[in-house]
C-alpha positions in Angstrom: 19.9 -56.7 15.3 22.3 -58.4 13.2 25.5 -56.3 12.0 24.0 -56.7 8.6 21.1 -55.0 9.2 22.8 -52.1 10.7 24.6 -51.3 8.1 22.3 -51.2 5.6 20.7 -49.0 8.2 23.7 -46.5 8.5 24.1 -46.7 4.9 21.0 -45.2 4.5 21.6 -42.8 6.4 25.0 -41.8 5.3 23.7 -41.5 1.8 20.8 -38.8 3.5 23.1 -37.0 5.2 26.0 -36.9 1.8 23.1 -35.6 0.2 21.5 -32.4 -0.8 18.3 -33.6 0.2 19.3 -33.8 3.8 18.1 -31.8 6.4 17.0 -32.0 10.2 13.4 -31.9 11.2 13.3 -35.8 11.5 14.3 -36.6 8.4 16.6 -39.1 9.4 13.6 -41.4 10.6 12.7 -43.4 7.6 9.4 -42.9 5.9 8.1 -46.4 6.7 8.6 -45.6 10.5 4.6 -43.7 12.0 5.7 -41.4 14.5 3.4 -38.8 16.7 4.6 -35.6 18.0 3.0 -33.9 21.7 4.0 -30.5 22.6 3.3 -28.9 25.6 0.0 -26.6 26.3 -1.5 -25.3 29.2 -0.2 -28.0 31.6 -0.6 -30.8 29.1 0.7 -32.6 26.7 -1.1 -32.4 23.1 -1.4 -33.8 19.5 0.8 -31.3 17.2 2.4 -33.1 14.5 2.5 -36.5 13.1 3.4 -38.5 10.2 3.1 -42.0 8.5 -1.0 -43.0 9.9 -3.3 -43.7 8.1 -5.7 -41.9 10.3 -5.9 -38.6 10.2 -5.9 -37.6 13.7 -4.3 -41.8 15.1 -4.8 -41.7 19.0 -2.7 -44.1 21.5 -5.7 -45.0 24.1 -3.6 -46.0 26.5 -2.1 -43.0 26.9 -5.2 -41.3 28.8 -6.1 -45.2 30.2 -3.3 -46.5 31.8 -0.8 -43.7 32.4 1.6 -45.8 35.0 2.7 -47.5 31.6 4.0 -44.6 30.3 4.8 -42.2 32.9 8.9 -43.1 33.7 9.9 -41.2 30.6 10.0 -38.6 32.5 12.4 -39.9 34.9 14.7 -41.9 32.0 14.2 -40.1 28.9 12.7 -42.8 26.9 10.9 -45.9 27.3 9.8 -48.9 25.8 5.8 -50.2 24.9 3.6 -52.1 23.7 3.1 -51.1 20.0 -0.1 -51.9 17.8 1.2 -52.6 14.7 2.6 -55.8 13.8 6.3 -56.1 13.2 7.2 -52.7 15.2 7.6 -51.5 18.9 6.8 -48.4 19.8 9.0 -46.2 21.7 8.3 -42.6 23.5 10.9 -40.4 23.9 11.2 -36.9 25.4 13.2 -33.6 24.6 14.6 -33.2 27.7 14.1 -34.8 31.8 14.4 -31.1 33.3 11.2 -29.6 32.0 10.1 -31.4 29.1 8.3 -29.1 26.4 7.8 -32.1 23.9 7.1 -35.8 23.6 7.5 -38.5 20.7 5.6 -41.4 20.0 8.0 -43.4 17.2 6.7 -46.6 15.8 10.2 -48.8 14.5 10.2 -51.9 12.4 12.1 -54.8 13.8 15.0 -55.3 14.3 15.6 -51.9 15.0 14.1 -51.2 17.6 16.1 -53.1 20.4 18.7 -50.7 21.0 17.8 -47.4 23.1 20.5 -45.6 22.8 20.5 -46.1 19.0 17.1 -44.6 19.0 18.2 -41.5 20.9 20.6 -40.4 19.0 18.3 -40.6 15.9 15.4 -38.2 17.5 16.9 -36.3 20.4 18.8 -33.8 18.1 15.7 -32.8 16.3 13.3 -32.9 19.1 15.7 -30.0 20.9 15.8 -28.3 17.6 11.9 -28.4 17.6 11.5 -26.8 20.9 13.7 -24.3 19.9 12.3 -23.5 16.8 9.1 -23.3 17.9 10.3 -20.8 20.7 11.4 -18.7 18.3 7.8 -18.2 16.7 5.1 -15.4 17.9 3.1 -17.4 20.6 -0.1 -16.5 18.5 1.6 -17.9 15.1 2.7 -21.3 16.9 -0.7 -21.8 18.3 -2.3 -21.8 15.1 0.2 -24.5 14.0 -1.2 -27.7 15.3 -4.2 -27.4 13.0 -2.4 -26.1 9.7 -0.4 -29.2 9.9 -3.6 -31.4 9.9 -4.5 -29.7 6.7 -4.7 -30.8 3.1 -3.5 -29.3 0.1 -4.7 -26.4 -1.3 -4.0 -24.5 2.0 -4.8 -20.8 1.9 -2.8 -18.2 4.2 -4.5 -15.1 4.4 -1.7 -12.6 6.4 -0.8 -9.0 6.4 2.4 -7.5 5.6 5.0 -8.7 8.0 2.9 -10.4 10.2 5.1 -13.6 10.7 3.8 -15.6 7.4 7.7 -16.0 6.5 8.4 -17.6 9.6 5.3 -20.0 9.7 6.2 -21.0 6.4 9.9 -21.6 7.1 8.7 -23.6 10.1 6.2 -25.7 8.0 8.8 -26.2 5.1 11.2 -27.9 7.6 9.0 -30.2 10.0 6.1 -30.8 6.9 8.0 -30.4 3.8 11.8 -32.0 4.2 12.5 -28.0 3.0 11.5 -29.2 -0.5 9.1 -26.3 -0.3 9.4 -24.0 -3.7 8.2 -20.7 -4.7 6.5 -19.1 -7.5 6.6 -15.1 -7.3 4.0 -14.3 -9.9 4.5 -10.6 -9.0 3.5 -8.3 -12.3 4.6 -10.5 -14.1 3.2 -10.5 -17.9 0.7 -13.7 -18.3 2.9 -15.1 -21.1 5.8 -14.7 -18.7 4.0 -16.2 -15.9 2.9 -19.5 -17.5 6.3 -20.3 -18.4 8.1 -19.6 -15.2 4.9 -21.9 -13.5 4.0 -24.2 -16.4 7.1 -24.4 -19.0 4.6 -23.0 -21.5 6.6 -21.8 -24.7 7.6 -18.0 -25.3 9.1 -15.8 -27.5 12.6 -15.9 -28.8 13.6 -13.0 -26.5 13.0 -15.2 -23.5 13.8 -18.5 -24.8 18.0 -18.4 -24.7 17.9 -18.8 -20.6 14.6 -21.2 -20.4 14.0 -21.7 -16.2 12.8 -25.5 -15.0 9.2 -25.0 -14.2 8.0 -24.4 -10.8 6.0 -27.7 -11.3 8.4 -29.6 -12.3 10.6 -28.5 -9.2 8.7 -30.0 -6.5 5.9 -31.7 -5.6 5.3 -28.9 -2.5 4.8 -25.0 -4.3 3.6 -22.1 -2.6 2.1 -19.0 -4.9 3.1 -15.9 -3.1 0.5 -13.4 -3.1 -2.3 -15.2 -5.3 -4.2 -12.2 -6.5 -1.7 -11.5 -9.0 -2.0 -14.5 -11.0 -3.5 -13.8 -14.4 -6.4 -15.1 -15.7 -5.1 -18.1 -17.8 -3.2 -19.0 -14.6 -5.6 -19.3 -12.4 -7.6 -20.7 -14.8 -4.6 -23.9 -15.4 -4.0 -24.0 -11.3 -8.0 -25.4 -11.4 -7.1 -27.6 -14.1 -4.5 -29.2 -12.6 -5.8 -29.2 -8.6 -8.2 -31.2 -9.9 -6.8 -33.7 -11.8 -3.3 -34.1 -9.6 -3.7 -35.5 -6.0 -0.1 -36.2 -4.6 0.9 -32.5 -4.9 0.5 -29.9 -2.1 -0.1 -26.4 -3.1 0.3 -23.4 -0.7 -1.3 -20.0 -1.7 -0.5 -16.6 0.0 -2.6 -13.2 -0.1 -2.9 -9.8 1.9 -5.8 -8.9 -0.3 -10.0 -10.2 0.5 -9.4 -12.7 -2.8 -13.3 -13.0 -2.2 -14.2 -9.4 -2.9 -12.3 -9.9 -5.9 -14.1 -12.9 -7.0 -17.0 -10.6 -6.7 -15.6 -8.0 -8.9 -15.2 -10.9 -11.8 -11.0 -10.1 -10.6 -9.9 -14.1 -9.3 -11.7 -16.9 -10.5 -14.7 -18.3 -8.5 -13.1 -22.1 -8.8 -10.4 -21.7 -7.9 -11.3 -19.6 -4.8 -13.8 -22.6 -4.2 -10.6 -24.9 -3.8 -9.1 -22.3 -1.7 -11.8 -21.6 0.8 -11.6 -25.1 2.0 -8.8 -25.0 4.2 -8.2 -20.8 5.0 -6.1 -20.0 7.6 -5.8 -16.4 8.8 -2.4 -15.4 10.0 -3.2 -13.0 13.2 -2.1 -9.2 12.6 -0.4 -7.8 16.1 -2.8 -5.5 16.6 -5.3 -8.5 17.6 -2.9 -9.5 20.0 -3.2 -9.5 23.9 -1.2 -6.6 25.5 0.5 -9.8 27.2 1.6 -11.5 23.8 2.7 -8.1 22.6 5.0 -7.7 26.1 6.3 -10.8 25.7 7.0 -11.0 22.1 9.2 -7.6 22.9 11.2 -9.8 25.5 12.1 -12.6 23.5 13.2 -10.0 20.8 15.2 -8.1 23.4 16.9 -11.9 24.2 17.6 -12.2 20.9 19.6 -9.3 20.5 21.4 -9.9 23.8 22.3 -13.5 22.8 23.9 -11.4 19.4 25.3 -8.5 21.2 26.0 -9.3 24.9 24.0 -6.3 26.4 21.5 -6.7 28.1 18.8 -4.3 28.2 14.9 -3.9 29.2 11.8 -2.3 28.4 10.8 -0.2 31.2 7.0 -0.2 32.1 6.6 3.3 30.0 7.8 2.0 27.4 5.2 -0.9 27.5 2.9 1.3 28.1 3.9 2.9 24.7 3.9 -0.4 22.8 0.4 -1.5 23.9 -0.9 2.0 22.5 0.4 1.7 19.1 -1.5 -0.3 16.4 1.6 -1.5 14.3 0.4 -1.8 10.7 4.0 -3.4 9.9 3.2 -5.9 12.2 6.0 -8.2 13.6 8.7 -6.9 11.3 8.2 -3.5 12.3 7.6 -4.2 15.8 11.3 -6.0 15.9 13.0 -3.6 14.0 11.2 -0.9 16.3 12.9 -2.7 19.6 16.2 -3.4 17.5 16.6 0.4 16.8 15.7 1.2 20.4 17.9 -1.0 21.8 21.2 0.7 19.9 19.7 4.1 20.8 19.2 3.4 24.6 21.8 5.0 26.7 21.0 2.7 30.0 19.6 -0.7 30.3 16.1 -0.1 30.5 14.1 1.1 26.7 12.3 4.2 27.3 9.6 5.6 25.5 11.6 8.6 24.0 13.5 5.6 22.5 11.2 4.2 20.4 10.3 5.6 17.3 7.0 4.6 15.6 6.7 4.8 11.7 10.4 4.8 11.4 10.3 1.1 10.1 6.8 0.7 8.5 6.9 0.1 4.7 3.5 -0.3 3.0 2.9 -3.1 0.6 4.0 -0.9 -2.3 7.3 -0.2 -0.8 8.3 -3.6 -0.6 10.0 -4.1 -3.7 11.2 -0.6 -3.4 15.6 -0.8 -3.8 16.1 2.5 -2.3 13.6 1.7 0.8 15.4 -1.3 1.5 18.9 0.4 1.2 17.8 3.1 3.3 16.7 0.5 6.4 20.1 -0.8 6.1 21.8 1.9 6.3 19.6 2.8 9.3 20.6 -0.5 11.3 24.1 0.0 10.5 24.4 3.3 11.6 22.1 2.4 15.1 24.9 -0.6 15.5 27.5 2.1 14.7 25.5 4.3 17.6 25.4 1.4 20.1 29.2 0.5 19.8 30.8 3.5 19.9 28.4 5.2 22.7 27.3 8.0 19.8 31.4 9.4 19.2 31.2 10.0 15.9 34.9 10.2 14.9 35.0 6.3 16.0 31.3 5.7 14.3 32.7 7.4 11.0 35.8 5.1 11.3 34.2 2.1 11.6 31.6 2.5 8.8 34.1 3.5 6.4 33.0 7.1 6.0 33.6 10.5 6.7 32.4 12.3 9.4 30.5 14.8 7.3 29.4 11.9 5.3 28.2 10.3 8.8 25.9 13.7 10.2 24.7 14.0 6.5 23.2 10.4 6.4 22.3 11.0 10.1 20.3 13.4 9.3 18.9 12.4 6.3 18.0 8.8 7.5 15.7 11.0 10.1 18.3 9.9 13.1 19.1 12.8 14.6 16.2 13.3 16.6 15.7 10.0 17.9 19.3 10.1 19.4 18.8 13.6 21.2 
């Protein structure tokens, strides 16, 4: 590679990075370059992202075929083959030679792709950061996420309150979108109000001193959060446009049966036409396996150790406990169940007179409610308080910045003074 050529190269690449538009999830690798991703799954390597084929689902026969060819990664990290396209070679890389969880296929034009270790510091970094992030999801949310990203736009999530939608969608923002992903909140919002927050439709002179960029002309990547409140005339533009716009990707969110609505002349039948094509149903946790639940709890129990160096576990009552409760607040409530428990537990095993179902469940009215939010903060701060200071109050008082009066009075009223008896 000439010195040229690598620094046009690093140029490019210093000019992502300067940027606001950079981020990790392999967004260093330039567009031009195809790449595959393989995770690992039941003992074996699988298809779970990929960018840049033309094919929608582009296979590497040799992979099953001739295995010896490919097989050293394992032992050197990253090796080089034979690619299929013309003017590229095609390199396979993997996150790590002590227990690999994920495996790259990365097509690179010449004359880039004679140096190695080059290569490895352009993928590595974000292949760790992919294993990581993807441990951080709900097993039951990150096995759903090899075929979301073979979906096309419009996509359709169909999810409960707090069952982990957020986190899919801050996953798929990063390693699909480049986080270009936008938002429009249609809320109950008036229909005037809503077509020129989306659209950039014209309003009254009330509204027209502080005039927002539409969401459309924000990104090419918008997801509607909760879909059944878009008015009519909104719904009735979305169709409009889906139709006659093909580069865009459109991401819709509901907790309500949008086709019961149809059927009540409440959401427009075209629209949920275009929907329906690609639905994905984000799994409550009360469908989950009593071992998903158990194990869920862990990894939220390592989290909190990893934040406040104690360790602590759930004893096998407490399980017990957890299997038997049907968590309408899903994953939220579920963490901020273990996270409450945790502060209140006086050894290093959670029992069950430690956990406290209810405490943390907000229904979907609640959740633009300012006092309920204030109220769970409170809570958490007062369990930290609880945690750190082994329940003295006098110290718990100190460090909030309150009185001690103040202190038993919120205790009390925050429904805390049972739960640490």
């Amino acid at each position: 590679m000439t010195s040229a050529g690598f620094q046009k190269f690093f140029s490019r690449i210093n000019s992502r990075v300067e940027s606001d538009r950079f981020r990790s999830g392999f967004s260093l690798i330039p567009d031009e370059w195809p790449f595959q991703i393989f995770t690992l799954e039941d003992g074996e390597f699988r298809p779970f992202m990929q960018r840049g084929y033309k094919q929608n689902d582009y296979r590497y026969q040799f992979l099953a075929s001739n295995p010896e060819s490919w097989m050293s990664v394992f032992e050197t990290g990253s090796v080089q083959l034979q690619s299929e396209f013309l003017g590229f070679r095609l390199w396979m890389f993997v996150d790590k030679i002590q227990e690999p969880k994920t495996v790259m296929l990365l097509e690179v034009a010449d004359p880039f792709g004679e140096n190695a270790e080059f290569l490895r510091l352009l993928v590595l970094p974000d292949l760790l950061k992919l294993s990581l992030d993807r441990s951080k999801l709900a097993s039951w949310i990150d096995r759903i996420l090899p075929s979301i990203f073979k979906l096309s736009s419009p996509l359709l999530l169909v999810s409960e309150e707090g069952s982990g939608r957020d986190q899919l969608l801050s996953f798929l923002n990063h390693y699909r979108f480049g986080d270009d992903l936008v938002w429009f909140r249609p809320g109950n919002l008036p229909e005037g109000v809503q077509l020129r927050e989306a659209f950039g439709d014209p309003t009254g002179e009330r509204l027209r001193s502080s005039e927002p960029v539409p969401i459309v002309n924000q990104s090419q990547y918008i997801v509607i959060e909760e879909a059944s409140n878009l008015t009519p005339a909104v719904q009735s533009r979305l169709v409009t446009i889906m139709n006659q716009e093909k580069g865009r990707f459109w991401i819709f969110e509901s907790s309500r049966d949008l086709s019961e609505m149809v059927s009540a002349g409440k959401f427009n039948s075209e629209l949920y036409s275009l929907l329906n094509r690609n639905q994905v149903l984000v799994p409550p946790l009360r469908l989950q396996s009593d071992q998903d639940l158990i194990a869920q709890t862990d990894k939220f129990l390592a989290q909190l150790f990893c934040k406040y160096q104690r360790e602590v576990k759930l004893s096998a009552l407490a399980a017990s406990s957890l299997r038997q409760y049907d968590w309408p607040g899903n994953l939220d409530e579920l963490y901020k169940t273990i996270e409450a428990a945790y502060f209140l537990s006086r050894s290093d095993e959670i029992q069950p007179a430690d956990l406290h179902f209810g405490l943390w469940y907000r229904s979907e009215a609640d959740t633009l409610n300012l006092r309920q939010h204030t109220e769970d903060l409170e809570r958490r701060l007062l369990l930290e308080a609880y945690s750190l200071h082994g329940g003295n109050q006098v110290h718990m008082a100190k460090s909030l910045g309150i009185s001690r009066g103040s202190l038993q009075y919120r205790w009390a009223r925050l429904g805390l003074q049972e739960a640490a008896q």
